[in-house]
C-alpha positions, 0 to 999 in steps of 0.5 A, a space after each residue: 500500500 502506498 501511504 497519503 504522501 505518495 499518493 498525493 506524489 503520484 497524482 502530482 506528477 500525473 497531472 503535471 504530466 497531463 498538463 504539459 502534454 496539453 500545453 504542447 497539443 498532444 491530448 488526441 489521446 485522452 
């Protein structure tokens, strides 16, 4: 199990993930 703090990592950086691949016009995907 992955505790509240690395959880809320994770999402972090899957939304800074998501974000940046916006920013450069590749979310055909999603």
């Amino acid at each position: 199990m992955l505790t509240a703090s690395e959880v809320a990592e994770l999402l972090h950086l899957h939304v800074n993930t998501v974000k940046r691949l916006g920013d450069r016009g590749e979310l055909a995907f999603y």
